[in-house]
N, CA, C and O atoms as a GROMACS GRO file, in nm:
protein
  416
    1UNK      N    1   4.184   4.305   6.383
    1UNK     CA    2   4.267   4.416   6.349
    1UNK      C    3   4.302   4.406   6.201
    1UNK      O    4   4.328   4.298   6.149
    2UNK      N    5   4.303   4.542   6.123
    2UNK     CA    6   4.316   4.504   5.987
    2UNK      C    7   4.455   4.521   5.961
    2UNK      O    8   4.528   4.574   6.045
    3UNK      N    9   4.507   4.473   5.829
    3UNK     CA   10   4.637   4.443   5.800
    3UNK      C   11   4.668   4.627   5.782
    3UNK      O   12   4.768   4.638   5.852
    4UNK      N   13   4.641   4.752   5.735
    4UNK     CA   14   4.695   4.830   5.772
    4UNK      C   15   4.720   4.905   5.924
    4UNK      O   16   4.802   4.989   5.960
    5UNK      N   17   4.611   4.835   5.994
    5UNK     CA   18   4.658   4.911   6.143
    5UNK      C   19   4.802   4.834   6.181
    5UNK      O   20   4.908   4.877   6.226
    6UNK      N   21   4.763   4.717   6.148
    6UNK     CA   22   4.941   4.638   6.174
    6UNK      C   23   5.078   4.669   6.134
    6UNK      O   24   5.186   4.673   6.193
    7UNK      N   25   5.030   4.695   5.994
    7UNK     CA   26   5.129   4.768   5.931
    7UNK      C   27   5.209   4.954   6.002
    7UNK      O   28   5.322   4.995   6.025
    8UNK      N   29   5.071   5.013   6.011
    8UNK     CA   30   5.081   5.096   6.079
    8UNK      C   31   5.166   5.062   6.268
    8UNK      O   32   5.284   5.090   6.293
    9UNK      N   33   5.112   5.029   6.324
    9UNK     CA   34   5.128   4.944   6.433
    9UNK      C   35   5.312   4.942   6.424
    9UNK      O   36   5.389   5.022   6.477
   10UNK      N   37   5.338   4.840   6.353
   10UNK     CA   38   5.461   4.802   6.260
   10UNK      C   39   5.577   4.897   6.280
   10UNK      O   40   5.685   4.890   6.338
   11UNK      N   41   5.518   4.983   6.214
   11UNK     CA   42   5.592   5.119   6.185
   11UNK      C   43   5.615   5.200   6.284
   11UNK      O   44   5.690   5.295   6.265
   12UNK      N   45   5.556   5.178   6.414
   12UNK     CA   46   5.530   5.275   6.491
   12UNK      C   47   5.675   5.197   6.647
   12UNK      O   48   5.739   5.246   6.740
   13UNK      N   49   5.662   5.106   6.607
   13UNK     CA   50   5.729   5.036   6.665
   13UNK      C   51   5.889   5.032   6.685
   13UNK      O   52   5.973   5.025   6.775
   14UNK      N   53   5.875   5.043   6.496
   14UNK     CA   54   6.042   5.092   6.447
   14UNK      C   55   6.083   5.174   6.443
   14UNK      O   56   6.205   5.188   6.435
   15UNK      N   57   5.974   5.298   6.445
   15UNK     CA   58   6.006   5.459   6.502
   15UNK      C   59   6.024   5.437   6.660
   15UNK      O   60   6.138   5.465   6.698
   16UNK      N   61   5.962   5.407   6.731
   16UNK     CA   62   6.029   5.383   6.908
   16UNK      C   63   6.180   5.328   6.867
   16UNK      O   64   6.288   5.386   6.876
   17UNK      N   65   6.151   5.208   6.824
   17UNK     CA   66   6.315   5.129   6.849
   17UNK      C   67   6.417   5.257   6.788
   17UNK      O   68   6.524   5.262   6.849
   18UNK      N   69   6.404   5.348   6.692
   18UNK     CA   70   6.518   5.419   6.631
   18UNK      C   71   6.538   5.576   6.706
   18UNK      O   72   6.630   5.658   6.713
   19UNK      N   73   6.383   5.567   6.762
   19UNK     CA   74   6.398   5.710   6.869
   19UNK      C   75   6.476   5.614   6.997
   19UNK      O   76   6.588   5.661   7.013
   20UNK      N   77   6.462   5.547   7.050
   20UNK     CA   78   6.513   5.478   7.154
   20UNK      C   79   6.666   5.444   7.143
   20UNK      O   80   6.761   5.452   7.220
   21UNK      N   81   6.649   5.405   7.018
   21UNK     CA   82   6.842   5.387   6.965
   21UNK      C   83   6.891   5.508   6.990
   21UNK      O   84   6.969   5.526   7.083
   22UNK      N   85   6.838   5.633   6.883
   22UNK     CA   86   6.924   5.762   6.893
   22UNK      C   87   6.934   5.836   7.029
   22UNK      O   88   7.014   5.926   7.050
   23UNK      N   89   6.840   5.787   7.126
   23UNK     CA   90   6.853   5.843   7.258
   23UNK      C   91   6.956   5.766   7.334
   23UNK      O   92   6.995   5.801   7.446
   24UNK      N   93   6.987   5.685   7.285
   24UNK     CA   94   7.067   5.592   7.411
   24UNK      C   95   7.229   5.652   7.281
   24UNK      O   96   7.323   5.670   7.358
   25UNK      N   97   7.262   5.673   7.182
   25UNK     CA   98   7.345   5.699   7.119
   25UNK      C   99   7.327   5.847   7.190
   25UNK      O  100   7.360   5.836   7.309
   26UNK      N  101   7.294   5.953   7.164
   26UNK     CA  102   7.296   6.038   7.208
   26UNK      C  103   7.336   6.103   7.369
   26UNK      O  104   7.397   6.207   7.393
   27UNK      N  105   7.272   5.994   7.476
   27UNK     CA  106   7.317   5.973   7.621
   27UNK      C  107   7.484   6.014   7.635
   27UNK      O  108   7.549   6.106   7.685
   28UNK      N  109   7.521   5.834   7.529
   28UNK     CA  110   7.662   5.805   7.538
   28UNK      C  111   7.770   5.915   7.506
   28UNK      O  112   7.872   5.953   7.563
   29UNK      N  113   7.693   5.955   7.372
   29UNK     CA  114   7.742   6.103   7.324
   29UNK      C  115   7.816   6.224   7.405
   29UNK      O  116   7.928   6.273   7.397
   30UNK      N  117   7.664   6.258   7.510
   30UNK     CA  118   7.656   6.341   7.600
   30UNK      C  119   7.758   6.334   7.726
   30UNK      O  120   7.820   6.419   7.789
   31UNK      N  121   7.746   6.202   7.733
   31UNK     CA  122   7.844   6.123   7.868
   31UNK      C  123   7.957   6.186   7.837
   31UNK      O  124   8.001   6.271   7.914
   32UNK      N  125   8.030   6.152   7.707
   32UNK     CA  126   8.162   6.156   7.661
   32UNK      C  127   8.204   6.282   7.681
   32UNK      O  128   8.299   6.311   7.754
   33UNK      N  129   8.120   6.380   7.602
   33UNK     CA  130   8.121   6.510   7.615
   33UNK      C  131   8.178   6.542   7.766
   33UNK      O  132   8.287   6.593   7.792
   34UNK      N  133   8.083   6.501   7.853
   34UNK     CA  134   8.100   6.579   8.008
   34UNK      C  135   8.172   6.539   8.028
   34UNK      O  136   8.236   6.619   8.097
   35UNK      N  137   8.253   6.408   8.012
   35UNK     CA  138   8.392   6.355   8.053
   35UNK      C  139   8.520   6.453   8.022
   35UNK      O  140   8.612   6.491   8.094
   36UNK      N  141   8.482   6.482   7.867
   36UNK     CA  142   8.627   6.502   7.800
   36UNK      C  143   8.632   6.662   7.847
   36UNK      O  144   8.745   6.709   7.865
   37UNK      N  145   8.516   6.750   7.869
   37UNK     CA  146   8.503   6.843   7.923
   37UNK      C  147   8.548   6.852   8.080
   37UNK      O  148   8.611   6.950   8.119
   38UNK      N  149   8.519   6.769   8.148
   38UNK     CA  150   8.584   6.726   8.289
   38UNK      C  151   8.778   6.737   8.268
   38UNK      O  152   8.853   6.789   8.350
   39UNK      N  153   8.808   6.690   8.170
   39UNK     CA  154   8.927   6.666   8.174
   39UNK      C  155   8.996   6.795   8.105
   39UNK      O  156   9.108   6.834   8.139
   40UNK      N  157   8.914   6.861   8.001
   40UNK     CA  158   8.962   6.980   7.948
   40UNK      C  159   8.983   7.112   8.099
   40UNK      O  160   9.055   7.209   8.123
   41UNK      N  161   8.899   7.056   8.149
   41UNK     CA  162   8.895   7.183   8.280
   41UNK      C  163   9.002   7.144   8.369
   41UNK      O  164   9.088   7.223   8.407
   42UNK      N  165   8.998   7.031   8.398
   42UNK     CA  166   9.117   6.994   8.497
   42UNK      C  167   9.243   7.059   8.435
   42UNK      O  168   9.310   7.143   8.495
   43UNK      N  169   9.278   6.999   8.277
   43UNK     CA  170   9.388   7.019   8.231
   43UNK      C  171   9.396   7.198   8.227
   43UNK      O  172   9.478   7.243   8.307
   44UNK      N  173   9.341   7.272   8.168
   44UNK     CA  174   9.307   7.433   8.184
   44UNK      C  175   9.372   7.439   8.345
   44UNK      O  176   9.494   7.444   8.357
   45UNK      N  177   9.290   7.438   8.456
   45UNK     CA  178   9.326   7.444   8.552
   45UNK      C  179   9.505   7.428   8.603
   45UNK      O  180   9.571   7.498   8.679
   46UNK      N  181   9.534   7.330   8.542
   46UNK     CA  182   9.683   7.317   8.606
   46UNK      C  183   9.763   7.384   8.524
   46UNK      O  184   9.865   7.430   8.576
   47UNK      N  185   9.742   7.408   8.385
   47UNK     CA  186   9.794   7.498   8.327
   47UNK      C  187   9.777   7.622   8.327
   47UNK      O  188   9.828   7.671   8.226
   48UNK      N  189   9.730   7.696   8.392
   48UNK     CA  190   9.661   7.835   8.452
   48UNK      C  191   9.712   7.802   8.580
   48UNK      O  192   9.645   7.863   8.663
   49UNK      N  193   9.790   7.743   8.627
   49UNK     CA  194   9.824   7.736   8.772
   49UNK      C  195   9.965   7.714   8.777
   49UNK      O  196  10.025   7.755   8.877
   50UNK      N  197  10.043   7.643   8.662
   50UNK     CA  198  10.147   7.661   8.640
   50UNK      C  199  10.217   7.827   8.592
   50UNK      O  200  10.314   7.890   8.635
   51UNK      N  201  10.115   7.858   8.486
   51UNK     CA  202  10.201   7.990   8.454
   51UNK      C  203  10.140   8.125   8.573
   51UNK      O  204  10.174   8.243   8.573
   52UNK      N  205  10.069   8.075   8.639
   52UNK     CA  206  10.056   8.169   8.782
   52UNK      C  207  10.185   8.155   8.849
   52UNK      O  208  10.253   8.249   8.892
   53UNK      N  209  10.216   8.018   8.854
   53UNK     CA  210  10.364   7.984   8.927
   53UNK      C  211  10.489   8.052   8.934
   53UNK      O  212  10.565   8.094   9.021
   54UNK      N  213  10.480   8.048   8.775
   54UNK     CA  214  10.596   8.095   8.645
   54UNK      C  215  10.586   8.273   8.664
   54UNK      O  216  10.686   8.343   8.679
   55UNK      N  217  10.441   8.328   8.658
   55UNK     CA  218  10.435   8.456   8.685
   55UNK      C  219  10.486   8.497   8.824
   55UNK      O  220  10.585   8.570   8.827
   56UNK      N  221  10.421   8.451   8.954
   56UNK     CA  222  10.430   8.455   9.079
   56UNK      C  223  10.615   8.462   9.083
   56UNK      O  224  10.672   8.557   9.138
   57UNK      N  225  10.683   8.360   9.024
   57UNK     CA  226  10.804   8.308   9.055
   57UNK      C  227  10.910   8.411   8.988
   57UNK      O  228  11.024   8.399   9.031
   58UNK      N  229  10.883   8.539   8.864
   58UNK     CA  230  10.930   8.622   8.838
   58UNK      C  231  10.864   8.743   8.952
   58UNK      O  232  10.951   8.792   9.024
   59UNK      N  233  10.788   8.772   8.964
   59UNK     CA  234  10.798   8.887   9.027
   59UNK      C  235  10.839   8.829   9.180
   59UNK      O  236  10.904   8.909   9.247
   60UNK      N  237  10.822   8.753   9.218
   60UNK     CA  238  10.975   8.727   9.328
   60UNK      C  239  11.129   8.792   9.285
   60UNK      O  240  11.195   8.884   9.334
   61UNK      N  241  11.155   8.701   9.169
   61UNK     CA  242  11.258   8.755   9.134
   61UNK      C  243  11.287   8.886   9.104
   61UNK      O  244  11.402   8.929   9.119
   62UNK      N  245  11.206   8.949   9.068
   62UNK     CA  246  11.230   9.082   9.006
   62UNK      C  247  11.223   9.170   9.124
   62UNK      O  248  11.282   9.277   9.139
   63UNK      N  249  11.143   9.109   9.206
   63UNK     CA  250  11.110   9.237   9.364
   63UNK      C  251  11.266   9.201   9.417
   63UNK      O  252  11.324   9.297   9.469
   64UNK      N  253  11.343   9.072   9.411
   64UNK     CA  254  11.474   9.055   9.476
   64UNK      C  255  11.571   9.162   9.397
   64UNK      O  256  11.632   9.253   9.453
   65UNK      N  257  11.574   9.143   9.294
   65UNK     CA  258  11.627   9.254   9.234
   65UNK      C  259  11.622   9.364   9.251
   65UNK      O  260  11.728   9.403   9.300
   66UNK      N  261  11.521   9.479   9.228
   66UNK     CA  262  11.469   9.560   9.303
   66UNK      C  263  11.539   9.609   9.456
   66UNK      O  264  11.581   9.723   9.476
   67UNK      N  265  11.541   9.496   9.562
   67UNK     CA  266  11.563   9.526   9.660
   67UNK      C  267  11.716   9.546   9.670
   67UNK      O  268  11.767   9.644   9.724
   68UNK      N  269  11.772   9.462   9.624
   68UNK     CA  270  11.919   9.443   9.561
   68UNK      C  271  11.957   9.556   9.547
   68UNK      O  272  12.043   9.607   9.620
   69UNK      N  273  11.888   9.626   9.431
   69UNK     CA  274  11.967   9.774   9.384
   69UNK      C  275  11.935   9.844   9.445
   69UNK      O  276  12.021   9.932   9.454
   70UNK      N  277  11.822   9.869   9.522
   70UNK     CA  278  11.811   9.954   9.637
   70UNK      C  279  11.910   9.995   9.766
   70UNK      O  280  11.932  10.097   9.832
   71UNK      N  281  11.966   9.829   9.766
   71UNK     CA  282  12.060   9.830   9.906
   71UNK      C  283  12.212   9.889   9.839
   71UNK      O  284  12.280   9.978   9.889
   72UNK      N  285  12.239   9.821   9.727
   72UNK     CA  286  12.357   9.898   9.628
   72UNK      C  287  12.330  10.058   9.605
   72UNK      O  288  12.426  10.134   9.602
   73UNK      N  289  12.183  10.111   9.587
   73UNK     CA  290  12.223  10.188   9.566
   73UNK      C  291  12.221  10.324   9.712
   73UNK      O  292  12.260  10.441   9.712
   74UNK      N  293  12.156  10.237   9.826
   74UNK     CA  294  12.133  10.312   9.986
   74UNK      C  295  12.352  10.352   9.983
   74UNK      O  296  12.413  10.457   9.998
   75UNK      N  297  12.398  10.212   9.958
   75UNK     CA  298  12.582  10.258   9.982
   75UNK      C  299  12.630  10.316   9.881
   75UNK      O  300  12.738  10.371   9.901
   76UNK      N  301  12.583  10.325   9.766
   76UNK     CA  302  12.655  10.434   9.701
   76UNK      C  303  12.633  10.577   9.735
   76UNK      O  304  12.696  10.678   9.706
   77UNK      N  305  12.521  10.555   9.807
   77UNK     CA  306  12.487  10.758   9.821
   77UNK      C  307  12.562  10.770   9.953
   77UNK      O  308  12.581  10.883   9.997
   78UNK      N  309  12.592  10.696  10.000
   78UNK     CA  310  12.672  10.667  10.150
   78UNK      C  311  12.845  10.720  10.098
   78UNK      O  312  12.912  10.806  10.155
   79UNK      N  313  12.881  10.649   9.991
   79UNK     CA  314  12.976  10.641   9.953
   79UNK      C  315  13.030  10.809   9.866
   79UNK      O  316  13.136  10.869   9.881
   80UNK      N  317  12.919  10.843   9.786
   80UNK     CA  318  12.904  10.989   9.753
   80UNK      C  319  12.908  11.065   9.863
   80UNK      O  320  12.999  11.149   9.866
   81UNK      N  321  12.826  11.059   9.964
   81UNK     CA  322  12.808  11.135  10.066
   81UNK      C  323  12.988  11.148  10.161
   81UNK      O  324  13.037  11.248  10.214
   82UNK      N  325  13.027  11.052  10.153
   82UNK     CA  326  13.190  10.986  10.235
   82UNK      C  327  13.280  11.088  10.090
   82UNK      O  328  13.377  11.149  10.134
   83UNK      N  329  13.265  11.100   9.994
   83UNK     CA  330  13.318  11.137   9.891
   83UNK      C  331  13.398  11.308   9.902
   83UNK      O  332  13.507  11.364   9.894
   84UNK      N  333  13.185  11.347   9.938
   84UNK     CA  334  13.138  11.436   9.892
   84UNK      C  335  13.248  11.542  10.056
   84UNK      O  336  13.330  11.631  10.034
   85UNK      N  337  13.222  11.507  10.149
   85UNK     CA  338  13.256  11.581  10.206
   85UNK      C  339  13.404  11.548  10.237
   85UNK      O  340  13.446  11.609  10.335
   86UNK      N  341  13.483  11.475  10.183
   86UNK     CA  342  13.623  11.452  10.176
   86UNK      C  343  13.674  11.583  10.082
   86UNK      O  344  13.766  11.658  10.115
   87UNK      N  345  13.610  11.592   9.977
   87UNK     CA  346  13.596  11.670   9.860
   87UNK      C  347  13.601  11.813   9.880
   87UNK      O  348  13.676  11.891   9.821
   88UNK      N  349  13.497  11.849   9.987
   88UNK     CA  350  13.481  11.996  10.036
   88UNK      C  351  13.603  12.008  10.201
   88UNK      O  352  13.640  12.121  10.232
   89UNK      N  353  13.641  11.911  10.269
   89UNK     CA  354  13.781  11.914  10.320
   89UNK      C  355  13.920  11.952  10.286
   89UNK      O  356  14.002  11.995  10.367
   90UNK      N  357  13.949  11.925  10.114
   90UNK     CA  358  14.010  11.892  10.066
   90UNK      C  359  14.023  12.019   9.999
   90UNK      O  360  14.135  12.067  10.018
   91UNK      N  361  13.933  12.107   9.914
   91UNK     CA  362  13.864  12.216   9.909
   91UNK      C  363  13.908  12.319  10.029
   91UNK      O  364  13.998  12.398  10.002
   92UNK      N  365  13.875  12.321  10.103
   92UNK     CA  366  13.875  12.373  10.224
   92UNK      C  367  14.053  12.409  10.262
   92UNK      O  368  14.087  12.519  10.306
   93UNK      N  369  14.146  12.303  10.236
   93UNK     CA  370  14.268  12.297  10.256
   93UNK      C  371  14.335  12.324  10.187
   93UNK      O  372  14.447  12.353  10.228
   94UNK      N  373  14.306  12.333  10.033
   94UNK     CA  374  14.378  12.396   9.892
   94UNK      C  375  14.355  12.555   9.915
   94UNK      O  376  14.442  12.636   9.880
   95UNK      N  377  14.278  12.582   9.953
   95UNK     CA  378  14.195  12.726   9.976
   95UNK      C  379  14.295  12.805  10.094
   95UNK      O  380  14.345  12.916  10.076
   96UNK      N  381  14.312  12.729  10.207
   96UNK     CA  382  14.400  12.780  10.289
   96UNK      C  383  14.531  12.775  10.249
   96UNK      O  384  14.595  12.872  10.289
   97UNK      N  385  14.603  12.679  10.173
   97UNK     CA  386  14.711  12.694  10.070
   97UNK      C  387  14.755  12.766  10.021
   97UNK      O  388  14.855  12.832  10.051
   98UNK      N  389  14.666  12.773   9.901
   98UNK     CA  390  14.678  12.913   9.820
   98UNK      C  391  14.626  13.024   9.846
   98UNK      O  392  14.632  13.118   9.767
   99UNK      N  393  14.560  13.033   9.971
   99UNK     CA  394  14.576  13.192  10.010
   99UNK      C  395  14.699  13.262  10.061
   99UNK      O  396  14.762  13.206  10.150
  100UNK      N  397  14.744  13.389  10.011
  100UNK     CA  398  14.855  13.465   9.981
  100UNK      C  399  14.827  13.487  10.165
  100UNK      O  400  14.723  13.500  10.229
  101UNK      N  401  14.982  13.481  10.208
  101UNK     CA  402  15.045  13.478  10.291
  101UNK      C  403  15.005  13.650  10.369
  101UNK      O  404  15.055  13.731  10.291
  102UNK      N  405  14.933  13.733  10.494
  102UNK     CA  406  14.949  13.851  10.488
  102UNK      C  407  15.053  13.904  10.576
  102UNK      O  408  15.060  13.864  10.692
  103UNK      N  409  15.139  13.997  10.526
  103UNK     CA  410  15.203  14.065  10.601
  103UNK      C  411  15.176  14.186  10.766
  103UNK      O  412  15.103  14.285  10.775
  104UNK      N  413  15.237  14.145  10.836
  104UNK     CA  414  15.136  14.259  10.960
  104UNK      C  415  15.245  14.350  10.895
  104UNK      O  416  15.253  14.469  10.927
   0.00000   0.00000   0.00000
C-alpha cells in the first residue's frame, strides 16, 4: 500500500471519528431538546388548566350573581306589584272621599 493511500486512508478515518463525534453530540442535543420540550408541554398544560380554573371559577361566580339579582329582583316586582295595588285602593278611597256628597 502506498504512503498516499495511507495517508488518504488516514484521513478518512478522522472524517468517521468527527462524523461519529458530531452524531453522538447531536443525539445528546436532540435528547435534551425532547426532554426540555416534554417539560415545556407539561408546564403549558397546567398552566392552561389553571387559568381554565380561574376562568371556570368566575363564571360560577358571576352566574351566582346573576341568579342572586334575579331572585332580588322576582321580590321586588312582587313588592311593586303589593305596592301597586295598595296604590290604586288607596286611589279608589280618596276618590270616594272627595266625591261631592248628592242631595236626593
Amino acid at each position: 500500500m502506498s504512503d498516499e493511500m495511507k495517508r488518504e486512508i488516514d484521513k478518512l478515518k478522522r472524517d468517521v471519528g468527527a462524523v461519529r463525534k458530531s452524531t453522538r453530540n447531536i443525539a445528546v442535543n436532540v435528547s435534551r431538546l425532547v426532554g426540555e420540550m416534554h417539560d415545556l408541554n407539561v408546564s403549558l398544560r397546567q398552566d392552561m388548566s389553571k387559568g381554565f380554573e380561574r376562568v371556570l371559577g368566575r363564571i360560577d361566580s358571576f352566574a351566582g350573581e346573576v341568579d342572586s339579582s334575579r331572585r332580588q329582583r322576582s321580590l321586588q316586582d312582587k313588592d311593586i306589584s303589593s305596592i301597586h295595588a295598595q296604590l290604586v285602593d288607596h286611589e279608589v278611597r280618596l276618590a270616594r272621599i272627595e266625591r261631592p256628597e248628592r242631595k236626593s
